[in-house]
Backbone as CSV, one residue per row, in Angstrom:
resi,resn,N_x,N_y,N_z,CA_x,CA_y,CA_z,C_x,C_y,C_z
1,UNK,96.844,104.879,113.584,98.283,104.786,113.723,98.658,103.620,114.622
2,UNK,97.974,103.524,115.613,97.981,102.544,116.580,98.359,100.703,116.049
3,UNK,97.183,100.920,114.895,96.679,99.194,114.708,97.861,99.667,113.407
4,UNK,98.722,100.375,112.479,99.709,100.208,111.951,101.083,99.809,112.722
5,UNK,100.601,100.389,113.777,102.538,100.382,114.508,102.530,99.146,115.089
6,UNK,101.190,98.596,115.482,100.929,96.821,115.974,101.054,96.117,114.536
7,UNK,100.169,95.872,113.730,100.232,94.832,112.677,100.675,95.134,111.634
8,UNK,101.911,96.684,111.208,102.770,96.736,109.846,103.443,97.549,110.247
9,UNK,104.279,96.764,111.674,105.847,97.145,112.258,106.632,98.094,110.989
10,UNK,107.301,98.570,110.819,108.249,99.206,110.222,109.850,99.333,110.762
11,UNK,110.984,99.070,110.216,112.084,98.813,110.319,112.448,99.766,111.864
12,UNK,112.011,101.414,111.121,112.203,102.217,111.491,111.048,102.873,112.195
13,UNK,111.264,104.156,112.858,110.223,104.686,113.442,109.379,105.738,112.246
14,UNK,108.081,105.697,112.300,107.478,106.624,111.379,106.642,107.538,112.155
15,UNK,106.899,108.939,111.538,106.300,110.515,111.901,105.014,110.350,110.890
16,UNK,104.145,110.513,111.358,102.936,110.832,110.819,102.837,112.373,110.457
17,UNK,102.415,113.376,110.091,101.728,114.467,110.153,100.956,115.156,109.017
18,UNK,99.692,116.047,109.440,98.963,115.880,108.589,99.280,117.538,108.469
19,UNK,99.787,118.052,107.198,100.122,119.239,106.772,99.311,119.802,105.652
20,UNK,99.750,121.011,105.112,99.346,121.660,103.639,100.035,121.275,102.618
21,UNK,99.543,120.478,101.886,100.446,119.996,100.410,100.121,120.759,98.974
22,UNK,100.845,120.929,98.043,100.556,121.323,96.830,99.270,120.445,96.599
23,UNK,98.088,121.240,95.788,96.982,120.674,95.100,97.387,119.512,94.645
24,UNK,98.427,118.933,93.964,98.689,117.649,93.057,99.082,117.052,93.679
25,UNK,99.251,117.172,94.968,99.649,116.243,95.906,99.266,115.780,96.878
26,UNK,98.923,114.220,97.292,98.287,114.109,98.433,99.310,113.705,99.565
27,UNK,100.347,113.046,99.525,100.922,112.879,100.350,102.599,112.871,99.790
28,UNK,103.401,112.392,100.742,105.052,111.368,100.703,105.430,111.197,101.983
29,UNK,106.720,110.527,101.572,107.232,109.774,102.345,108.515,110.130,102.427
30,UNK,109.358,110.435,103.290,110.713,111.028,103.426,111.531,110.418,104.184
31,UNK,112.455,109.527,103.943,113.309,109.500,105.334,114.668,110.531,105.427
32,UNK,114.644,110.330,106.912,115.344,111.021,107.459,116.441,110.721,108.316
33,UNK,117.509,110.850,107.359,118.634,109.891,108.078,119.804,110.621,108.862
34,UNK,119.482,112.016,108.714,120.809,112.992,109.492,120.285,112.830,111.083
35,UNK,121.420,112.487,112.054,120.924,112.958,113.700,121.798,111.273,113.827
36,UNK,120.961,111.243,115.563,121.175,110.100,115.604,120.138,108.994,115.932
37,UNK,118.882,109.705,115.249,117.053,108.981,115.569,116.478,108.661,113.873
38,UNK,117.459,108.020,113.005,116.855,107.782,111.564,115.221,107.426,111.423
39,UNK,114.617,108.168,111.054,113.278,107.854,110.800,112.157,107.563,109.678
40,UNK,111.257,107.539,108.987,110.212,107.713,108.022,109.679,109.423,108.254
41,UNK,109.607,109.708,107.467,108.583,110.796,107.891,107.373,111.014,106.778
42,UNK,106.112,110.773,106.972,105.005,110.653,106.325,104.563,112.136,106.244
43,UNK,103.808,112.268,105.173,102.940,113.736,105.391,101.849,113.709,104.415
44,UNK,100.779,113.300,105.094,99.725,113.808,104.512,98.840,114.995,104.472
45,UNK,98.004,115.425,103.219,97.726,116.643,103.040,96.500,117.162,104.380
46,UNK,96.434,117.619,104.453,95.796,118.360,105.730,93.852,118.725,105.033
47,UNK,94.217,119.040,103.971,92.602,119.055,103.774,92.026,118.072,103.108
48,UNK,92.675,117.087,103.368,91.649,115.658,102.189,90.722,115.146,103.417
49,UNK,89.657,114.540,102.205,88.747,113.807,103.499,89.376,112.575,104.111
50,UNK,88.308,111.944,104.443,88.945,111.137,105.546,89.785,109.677,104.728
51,UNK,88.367,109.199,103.663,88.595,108.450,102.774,89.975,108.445,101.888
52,UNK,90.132,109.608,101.779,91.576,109.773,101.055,92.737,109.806,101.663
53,UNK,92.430,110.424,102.574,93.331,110.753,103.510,94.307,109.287,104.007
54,UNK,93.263,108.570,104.712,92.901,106.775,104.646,93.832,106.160,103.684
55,UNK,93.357,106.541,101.932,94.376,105.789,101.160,95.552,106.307,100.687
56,UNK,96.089,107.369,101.431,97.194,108.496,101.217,97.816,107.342,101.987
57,UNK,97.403,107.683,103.286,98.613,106.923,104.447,98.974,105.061,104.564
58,UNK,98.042,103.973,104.184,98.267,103.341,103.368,99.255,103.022,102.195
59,UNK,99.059,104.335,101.091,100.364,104.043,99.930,101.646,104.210,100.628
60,UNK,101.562,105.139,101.552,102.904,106.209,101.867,103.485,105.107,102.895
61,UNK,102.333,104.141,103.512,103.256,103.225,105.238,103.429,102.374,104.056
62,UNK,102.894,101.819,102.944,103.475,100.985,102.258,105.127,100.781,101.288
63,UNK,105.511,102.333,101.146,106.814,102.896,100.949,107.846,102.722,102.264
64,UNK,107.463,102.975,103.530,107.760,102.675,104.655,108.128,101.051,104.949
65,UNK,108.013,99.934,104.616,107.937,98.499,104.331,108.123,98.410,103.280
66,UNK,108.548,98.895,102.386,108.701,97.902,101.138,110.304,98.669,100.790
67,UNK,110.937,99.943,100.843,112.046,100.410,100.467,113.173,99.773,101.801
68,UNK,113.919,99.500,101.297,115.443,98.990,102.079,115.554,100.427,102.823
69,UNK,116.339,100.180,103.990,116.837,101.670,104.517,117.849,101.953,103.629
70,UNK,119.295,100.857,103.643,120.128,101.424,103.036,120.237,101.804,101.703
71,UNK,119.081,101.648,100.793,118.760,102.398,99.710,118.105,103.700,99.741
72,UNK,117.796,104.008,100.971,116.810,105.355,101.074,118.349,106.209,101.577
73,UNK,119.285,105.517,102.504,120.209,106.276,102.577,121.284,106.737,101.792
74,UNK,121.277,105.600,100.654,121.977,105.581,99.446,121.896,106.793,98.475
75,UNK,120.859,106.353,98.193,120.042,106.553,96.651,119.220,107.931,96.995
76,UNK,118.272,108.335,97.770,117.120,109.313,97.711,116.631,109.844,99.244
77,UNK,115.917,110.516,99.154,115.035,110.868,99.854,113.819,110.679,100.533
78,UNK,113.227,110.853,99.131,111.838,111.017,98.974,111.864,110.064,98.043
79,UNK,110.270,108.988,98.688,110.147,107.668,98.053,109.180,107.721,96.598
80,UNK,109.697,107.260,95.534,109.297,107.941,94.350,109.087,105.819,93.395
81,UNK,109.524,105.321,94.155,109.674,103.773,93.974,108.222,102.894,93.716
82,UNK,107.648,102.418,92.857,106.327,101.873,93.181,106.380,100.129,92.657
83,UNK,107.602,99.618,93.070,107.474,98.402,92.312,107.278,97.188,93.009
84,UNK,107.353,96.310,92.550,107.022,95.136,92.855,106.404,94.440,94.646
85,UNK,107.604,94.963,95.137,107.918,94.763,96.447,106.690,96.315,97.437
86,UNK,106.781,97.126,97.235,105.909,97.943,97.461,104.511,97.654,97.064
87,UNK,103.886,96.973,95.316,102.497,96.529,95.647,102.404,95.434,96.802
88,UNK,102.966,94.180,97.056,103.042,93.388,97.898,102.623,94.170,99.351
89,UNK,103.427,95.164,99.837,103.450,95.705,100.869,101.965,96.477,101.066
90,UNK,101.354,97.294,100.192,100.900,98.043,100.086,99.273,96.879,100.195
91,UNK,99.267,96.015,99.396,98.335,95.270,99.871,97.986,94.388,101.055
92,UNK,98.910,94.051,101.354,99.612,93.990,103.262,98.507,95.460,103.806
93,UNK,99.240,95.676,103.922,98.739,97.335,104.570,97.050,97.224,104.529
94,UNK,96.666,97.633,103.000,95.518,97.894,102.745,94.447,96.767,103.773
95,UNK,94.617,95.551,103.393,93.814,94.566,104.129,94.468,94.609,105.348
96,UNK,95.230,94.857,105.974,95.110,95.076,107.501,93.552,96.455,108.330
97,UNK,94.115,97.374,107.438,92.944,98.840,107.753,92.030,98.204,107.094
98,UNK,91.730,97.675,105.937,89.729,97.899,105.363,89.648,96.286,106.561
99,UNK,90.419,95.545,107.133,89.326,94.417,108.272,89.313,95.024,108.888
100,UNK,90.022,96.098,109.708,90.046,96.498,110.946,88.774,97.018,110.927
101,UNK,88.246,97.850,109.690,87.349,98.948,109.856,86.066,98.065,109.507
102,UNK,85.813,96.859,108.464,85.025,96.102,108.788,84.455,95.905,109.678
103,UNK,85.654,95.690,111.217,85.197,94.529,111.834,84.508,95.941,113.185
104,UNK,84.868,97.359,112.888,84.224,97.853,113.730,83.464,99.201,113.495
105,UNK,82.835,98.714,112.068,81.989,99.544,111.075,82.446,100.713,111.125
């Protein structure tokens, strides 16, 4: 979480947590715009391994950077979006975590 919140800043603040999800599901991404602390809120499934787990939070910080706020406040909720601007992001992301973990096996 650390080396995300340093090298794939996010607009907003993002909630991590690792919960119980439906079988078909490994993770999402929610924002949360009622209060006065608008946030991301991530949730990954609680029993995946680590590896997955890994490329759960990846897709989901990549929804986190790639959706506009004022379309999440607009339009939805829950980030259901996988286009253009999100692969960009998402490969951002990805090669930030697989050097990190390279570089410290």
């Amino acid at each position: 979480m650390k080396l995300l919140r340093w090298e794939c800043p996010c607009a907003l603040p993002v909630q991590v947590r690792r919960v119980r999800m439906p079988a078909d599901c490994y993770g999402d991404t929610e924002f949360r715009g009622g209060g006065a602390r608008p946030h991301f809120r991530v949730r990954i499934g609680r029993d995946l391994c680590y590896s997955i787990a890994k490329a759960t939070l990846i897709h989901e910080w990549a929804h986190c950077l790639s959706d506009r706020t004022e379309a999440w406040q607009a339009e939805r909720r829950v980030a259901t979006d996988h286009s253009s601007r999100w692969g960009i992001e998402f490969a951002f992301v990805y090669r930030v975590v697989e050097e990190e973990e390279d570089r410290n096996g």
